[in-house]
N, C-alpha and C positions, 0 to 999 in steps of 0.2 A: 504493500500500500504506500503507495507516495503522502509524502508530508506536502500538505496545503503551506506556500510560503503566507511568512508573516504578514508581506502586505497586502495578501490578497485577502487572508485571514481580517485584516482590517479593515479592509475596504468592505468586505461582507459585513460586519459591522454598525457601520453606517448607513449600506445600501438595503441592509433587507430589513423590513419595517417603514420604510420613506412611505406617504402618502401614495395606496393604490402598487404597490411592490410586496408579494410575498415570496419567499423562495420554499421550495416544494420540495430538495433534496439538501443532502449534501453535497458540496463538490467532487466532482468524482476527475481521475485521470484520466485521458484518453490517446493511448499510446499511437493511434493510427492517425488520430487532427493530429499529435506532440501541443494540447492544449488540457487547459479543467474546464470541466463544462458543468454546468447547474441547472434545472428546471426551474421556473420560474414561471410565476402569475402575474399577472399586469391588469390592473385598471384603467380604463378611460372615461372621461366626458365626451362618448361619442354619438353621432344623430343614434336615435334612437329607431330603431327598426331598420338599421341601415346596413351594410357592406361589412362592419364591424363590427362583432359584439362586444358589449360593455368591459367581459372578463377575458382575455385570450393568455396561452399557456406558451411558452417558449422556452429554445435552451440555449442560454448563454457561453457561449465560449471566449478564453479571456488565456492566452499564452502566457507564460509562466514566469517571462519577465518584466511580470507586470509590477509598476504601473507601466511600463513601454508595452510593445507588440501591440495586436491584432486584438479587439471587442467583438465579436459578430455574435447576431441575433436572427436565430433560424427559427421558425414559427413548429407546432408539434406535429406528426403525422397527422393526426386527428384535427390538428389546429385549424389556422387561416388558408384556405387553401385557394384563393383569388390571387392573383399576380398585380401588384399594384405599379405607381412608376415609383420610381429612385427603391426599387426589389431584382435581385433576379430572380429571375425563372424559376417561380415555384412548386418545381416538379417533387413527384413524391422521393426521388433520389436513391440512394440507397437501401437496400431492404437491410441491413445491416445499423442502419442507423436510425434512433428514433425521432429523426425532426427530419423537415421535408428541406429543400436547394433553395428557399427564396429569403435568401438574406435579407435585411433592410439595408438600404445604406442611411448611416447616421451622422457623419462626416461632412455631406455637401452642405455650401450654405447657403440652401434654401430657406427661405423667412417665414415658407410654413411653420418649419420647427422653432416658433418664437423663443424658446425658452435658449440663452446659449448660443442662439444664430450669431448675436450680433458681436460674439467674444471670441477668444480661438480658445480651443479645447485643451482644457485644465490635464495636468501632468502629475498631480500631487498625488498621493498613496491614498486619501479617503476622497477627494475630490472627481479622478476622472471616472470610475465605475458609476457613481451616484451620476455624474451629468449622461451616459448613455441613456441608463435608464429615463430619468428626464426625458430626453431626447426620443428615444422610442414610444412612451406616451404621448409626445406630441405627434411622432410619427402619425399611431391609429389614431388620433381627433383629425387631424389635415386628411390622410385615409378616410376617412368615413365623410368626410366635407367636400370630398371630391376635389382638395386644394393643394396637392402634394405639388404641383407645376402650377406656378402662379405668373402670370402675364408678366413680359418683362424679364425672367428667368429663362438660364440657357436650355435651349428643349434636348431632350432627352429621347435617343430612340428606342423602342420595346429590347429587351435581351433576348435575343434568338438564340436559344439552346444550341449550342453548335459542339455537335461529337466526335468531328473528324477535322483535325489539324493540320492533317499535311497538304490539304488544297485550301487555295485564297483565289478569288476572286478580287482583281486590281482593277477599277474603273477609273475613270478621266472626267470627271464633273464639274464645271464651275457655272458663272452665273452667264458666261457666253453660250454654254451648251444648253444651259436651260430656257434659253430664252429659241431656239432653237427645236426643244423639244416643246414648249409651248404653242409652237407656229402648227404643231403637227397635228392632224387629228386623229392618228394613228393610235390603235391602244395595245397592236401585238405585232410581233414580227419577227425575225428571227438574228442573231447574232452569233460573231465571228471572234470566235476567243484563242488567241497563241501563248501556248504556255511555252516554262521554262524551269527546270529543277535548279533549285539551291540551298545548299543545305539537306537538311531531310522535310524539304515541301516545296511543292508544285504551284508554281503562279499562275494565272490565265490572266493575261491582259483582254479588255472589250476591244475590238479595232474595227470594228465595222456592226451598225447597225442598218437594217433591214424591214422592209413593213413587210408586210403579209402578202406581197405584191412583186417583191424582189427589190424595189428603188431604195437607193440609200439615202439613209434621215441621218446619219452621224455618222463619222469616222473620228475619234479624239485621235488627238496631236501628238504621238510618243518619239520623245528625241530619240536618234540614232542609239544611244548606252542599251535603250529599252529594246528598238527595234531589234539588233544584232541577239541579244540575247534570244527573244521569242522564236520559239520553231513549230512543234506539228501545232497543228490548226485545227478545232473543232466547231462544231457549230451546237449553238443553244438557242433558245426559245426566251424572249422578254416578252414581259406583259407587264402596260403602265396601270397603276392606283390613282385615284385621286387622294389619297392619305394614307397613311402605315396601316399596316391589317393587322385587326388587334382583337383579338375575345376581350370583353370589358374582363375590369376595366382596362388594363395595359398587358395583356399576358398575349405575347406570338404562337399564331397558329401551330398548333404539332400535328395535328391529324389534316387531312385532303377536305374533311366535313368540313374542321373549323377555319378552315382558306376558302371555302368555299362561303360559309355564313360570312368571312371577312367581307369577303369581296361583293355578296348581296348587298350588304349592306351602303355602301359607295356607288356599285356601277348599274347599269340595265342590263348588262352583258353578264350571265356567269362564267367563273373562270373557266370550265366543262365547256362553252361555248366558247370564249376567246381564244383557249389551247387549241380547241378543234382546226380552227383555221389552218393552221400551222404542224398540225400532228405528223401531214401524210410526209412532210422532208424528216422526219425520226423514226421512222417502219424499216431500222437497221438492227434489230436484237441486242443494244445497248443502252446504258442508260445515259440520260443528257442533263445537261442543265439547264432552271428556270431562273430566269432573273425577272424578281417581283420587283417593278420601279414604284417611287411614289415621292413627292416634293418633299423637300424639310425647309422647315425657316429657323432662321437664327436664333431667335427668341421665341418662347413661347407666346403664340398669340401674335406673331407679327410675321410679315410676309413671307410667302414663300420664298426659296432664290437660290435652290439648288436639290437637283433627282439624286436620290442614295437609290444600291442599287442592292436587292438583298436577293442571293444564290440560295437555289436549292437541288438538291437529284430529282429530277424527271422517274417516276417509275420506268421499268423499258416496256414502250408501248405496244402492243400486238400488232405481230407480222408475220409473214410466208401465210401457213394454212392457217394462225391464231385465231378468227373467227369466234364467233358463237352460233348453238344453235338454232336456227333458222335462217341463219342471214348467209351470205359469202362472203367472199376473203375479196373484199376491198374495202374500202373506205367508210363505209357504212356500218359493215358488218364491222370494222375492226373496232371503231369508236364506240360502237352498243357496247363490246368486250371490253375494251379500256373502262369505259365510266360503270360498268356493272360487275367489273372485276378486279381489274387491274388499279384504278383509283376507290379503291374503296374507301368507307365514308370513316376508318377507324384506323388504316394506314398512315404509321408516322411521318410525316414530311423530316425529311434529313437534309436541316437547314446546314450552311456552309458559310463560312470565316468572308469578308468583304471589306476590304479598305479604297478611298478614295485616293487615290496618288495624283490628284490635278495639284498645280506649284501653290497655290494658296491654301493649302491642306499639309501638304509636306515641310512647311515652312512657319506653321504656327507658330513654335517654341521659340521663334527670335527670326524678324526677317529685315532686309534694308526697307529703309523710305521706297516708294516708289522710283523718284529719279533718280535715284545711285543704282535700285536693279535694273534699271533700264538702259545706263548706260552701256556701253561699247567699249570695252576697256583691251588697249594693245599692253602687254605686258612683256616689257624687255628683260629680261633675263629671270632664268627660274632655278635660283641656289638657292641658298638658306633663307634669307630674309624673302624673297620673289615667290617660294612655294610655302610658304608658310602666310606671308598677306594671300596669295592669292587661292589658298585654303578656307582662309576666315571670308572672305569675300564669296566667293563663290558657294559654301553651307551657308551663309546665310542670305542670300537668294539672287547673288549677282548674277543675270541672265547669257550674256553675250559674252567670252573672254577669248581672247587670241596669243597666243604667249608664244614668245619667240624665242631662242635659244640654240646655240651650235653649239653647244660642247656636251662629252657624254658625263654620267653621272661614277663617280669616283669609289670607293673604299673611304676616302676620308671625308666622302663627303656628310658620309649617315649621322655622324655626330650632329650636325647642326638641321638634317636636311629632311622633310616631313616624306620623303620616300622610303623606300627597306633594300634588303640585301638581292630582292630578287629582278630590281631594277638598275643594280651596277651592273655598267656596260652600255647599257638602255640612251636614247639622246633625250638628256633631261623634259626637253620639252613635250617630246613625245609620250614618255612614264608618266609623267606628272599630268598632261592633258588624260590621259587614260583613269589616272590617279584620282581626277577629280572628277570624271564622269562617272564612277563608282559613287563617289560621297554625294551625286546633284543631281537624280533622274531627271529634269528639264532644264540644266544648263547646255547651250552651245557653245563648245571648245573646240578651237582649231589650233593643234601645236604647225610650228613654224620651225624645222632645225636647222637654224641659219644663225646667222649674225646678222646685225644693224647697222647701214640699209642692206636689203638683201641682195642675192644677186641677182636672183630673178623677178624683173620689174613689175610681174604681172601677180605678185604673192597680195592678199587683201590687206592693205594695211590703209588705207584711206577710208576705208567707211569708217575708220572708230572715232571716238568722240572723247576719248580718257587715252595718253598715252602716260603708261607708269613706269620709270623707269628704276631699275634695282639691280642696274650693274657693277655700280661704282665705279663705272669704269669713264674717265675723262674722254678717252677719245669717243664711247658711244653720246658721249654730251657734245660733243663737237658735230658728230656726225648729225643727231636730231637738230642742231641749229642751221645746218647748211642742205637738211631734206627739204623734197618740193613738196612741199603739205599743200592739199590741195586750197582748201579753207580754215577756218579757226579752229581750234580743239584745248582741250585742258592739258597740259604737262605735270607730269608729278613725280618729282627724283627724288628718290628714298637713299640712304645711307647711311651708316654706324660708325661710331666714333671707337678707339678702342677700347675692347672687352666690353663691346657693347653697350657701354655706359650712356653715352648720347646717342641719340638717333636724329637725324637733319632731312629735314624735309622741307623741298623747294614745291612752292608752286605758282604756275603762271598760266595766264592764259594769251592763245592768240597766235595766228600762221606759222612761227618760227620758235623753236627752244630759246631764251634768252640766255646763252651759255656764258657770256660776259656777265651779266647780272650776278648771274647761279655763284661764278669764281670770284667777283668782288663782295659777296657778303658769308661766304665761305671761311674764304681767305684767314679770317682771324681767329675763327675757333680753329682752324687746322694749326694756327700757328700754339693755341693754348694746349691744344690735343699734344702738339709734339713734347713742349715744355712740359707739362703734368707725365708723359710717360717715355721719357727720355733715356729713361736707365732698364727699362722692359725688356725683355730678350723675349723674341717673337719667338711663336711654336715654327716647326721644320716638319714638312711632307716624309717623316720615318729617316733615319740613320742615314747620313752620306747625301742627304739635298741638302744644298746649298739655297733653293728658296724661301723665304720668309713665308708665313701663313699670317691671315686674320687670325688675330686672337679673341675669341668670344663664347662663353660653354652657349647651349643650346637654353638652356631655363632663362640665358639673356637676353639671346636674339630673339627667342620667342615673345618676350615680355614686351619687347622692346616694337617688333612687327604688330603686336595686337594693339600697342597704342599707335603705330603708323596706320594700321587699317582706321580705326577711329578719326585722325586726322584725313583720311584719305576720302571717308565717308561724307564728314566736314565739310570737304573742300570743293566735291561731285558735288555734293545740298547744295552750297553758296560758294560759289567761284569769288574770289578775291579781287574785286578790280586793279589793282597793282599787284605786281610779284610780291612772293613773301616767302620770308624762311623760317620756318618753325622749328625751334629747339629744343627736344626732351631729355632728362640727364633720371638718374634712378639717384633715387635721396635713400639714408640710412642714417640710424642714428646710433652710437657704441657699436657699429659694427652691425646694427639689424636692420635689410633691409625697411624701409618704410613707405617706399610707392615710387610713382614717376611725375615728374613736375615740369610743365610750360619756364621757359625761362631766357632771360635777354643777355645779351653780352656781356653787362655789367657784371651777369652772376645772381642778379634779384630777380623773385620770382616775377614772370610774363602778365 
């Protein structure tokens, strides 16, 4: 028998006896969650004769480094057996376990949950159990008031029980396609999916949408990284919704009945009748996929402005002699057979895993302004400092990049350099463009392995609008001053002072580099650069080179690059009407560092 720890010992304490809280067991161990779980009773203030009854039974699980870990609250077999929103799927779950799959969630801060919404969730040993509970009675009062999603709150889609992980369904949605799929008044047709394995799971990108007629309504836009990868080709079956199909109140269909009561509910068409259209292209003894479409809006209660797109397995529909009797083996006969057999009304739909990968979905967690991803950025040279900005630039959502570079990538270059051992040899530009179409499925990357200007006059280097340069190298400054640019663009030279300590960054805008400008305001910190490390003994390219190397570890240039991308971001926002040179130096104080700081020649902060 495991020992209940002291604070949770405590925490029961306090929590069992709270107003409308009684607990019905002991705590017990359960070696197969690795959590203690408790029975428990709950009261509410809820409508009366409604969705919720007054008393409901639940079992508490609470990990065992608590007050940290995981709270969750599973309603009893017997219990609540409705699927509400901010629940999953409250399937009866394991026969092995006595509470059913539909957790609450008690976390988000929805304003249903008045009690606690407006605080963040208490961490103390008799404080955070006693606020779930709380929190879960507010739960069933907003539950039973039909108010779990209140207007103005981020909407929430049904949890679709999904039992097979190794296929995903990849769509291309934004509010260009929807306005597209609104034009149509198509409600079925058939679609064109190319997977690809990685890992241990199977992708299906959509790449071609289809009515019921054969004419294409959509083809979404997948850059080259996507396309190459995609190979065999299947075809599936979509059918649009006018709203998510939902058994009240929030619970996703599992059986073909309850898709089908969804889908009454919303259209004129049953979904037995929209499938029909389209059945006789899947009479191959396989089974297919259904993508159920249907709008979401960003908020609840506020416009629609973009189709989710949610996969299912197609039963395999009858074919060759499948039939029923009376009828024959076509189309007729097969369909009586599908809908009075093969779809029957108590067959579980085996819903399927579905993400959006259009760039304003893959870019939530942090993306640029508008005008910085939109630029056209040429990137001269891609070493340490060049593949490390043009890393942070590119994951967070710079669209168009061109990087240019002739040299290959080294052994010594890995210390500082965001590529690996398997692209020594490789021509940096070339790894690194590949490098980065991995980390940005809708960036366009064209490596360039040349030098600056190139030789060949017809390489694209005049549509850009950003040209960044991070060579260090004077004569590539000379070279962009004396290029025939065709019209105006932004200039932005990057560079490091040693051991990374400064970083200088020039920017100008306008037809020519101002390379004389760049070298008379330069000038004098290079002169301080020498003086401060005059006595330094430069690192050497391994035993017996006689050439000097950059001195700088990688934890500097990087620090040092992420505050160049910041100024570079800056500078694409608001161009500067006169040239300017920005100077950052890394501050420390007894030897610790302490951040990075704007600053003037003086030596005072900028």
């Amino acid at each position: 028998m495991r020992r209940l720890p002291p604070a949770l010992h405590q925490a029961s304490a306090v929590t069992d006896g709270m107003p409308g809280v009684r607990f019905l067991s002991d705590w017990q161990w359960n070696e197969a969650a690795r959590c203690y779980q408790v029975r428990c009773r709950l009261s509410a203030a809820v409508v009366e004769d409604g969705p919720i009854p007054a008393m409901t039974e639940w079992y508490v699980s609470v990990d065992p480094d608590y007050p940290w870990g995981r709270i969750e609250f599973h309603p009893l077999k017997s219990g609540l057996q409705l699927t509400f929103q901010h629940q999953s799927y409250n399937g009866l779950g394991s026969p092995d376990l006595p509470y059913r799959e539909g957790k609450i969630c008690l976390t988000l801060p929805t304003q249903a949950l008045r009690r606690g919404a407006l605080k963040h969730e208490p961490y103390s040993v008799e404080g955070r159990l006693a606020w779930y509970f709380e929190r879960a009675q507010d739960w069933l009062i907003a539950a039973s008031h039909d108010a779990l999603a209140l207007p103005g709150e981020s909407f929430e889609l049904p949890d679709f029980p999904v039992e097979r992980r190794d296929v995903r369904v990849v769509f291309n949605e934004a509010a260009e396609s929807f306005a597209l799929w609104q034009a149509s008044d198509g409600l079925v047709g058939t679609v064109e999916l190319s997977g690809f394995e990685q890992h241990t799971q199977r992708f299906l990108l959509t790449t071609r949408f289809r009515s019921d007629k054969g004419h294409i309504i959509y083809e979404p836009c997948w850059e080259a990284q996507l396309r190459v990868r995609a190979g065999t080709v299947e075809r599936g079956v979509w059918l649009r919704l006018k709203q998510p199909p939902v058994v009240w109140p929030w619970q996703a269909p599992t059986t073909w009945d309850e898709l089908r009561t969804a889908v009454r509910r919303q259209q004129r068409q049953t979904i037995d009748q929209l499938v029909a259209q389209v059945a006789h292209h899947f009479r191959d003894g396989r089974s297919h996929i259904l993508l159920v479409g249907f709008p979401l809006p960003e908020k609840v209660g506020g416009p629609a402005d973009q189709l989710h797109w949610q996969p299912l397995y197609l039963p395999v529909l009858s074919h060759g002699r499948q039939s029923i009797n009376g009828f024959r083996n076509n189309e007729v006969g097969y369909w009586e057979r599908d809908r009075r057999i093969v779809l029957k009304e108590k067959r579980m739909n085996e819903w399927l895993a579905s993400e959006n990968w259009a760039a304003h979905e893959v870019s939530t967690r942090g993306r640029l302004p508008n005008p910085v991803a939109g630029a056209r950025v040429l990137l001269l040279g891609a070493g340490a400092v060049g593949s490390v900005v043009a890393e942070q630039l590119v994951r967070a959502g710079l669209h168009e990049l061109t990087i240019m570079d002739g040299d290959h990538l080294e052994i010594g270059n890995l210390v500082r350099h965001s590529l690996g051992l398997k692209d020594v040899g490789a021509m940096k530009a070339t790894a690194l463009a590949d490098h980065l179409m991995d980390a940005a499925p809708h960036a366009r990357i064209v490596a360039l392995a040349d030098h600056f200007p190139p030789r060949d006059p017809g390489l694209p280097l005049d549509s850009s609008s950003v040209v960044l340069d991070c060579t260090s190298d004077d004569l590539v400054l000379h070279k962009l001053a004396t290029y025939p640019w065709p019209d105006e663009r932004l200039f932005i030279s990057l560079s490091l002072g040693y051991y990374a300590r400064r970083l200088f960054c020039f920017v100008a805008r306008g037809r020519s580099f101002p390379a004389e400008d760049f070298h008379r305001r330069l000038a004098p910190w290079l002169k301080r650069e020498r003086s401060e490390y005059a006595a330094a003994e430069l690192p050497r390219d391994g035993r017996g080179c006689w050439h000097p190397l950059f001195p700088a570890r990688a934890d500097d240039v990087w620090l040092m690059s992420a505050m160049a991308v910041k100024q570079v971001i800056a500078s694409i926002a608001r161009p500067p009407d006169q040239p300017e040179l920005y100077v950052f130096e890394q501050t420390e104080q007894d030897g610790v560092p302490t951040g990075v700081r704007h600053v003037e020649l003086d030596g005072q902060d900028g």
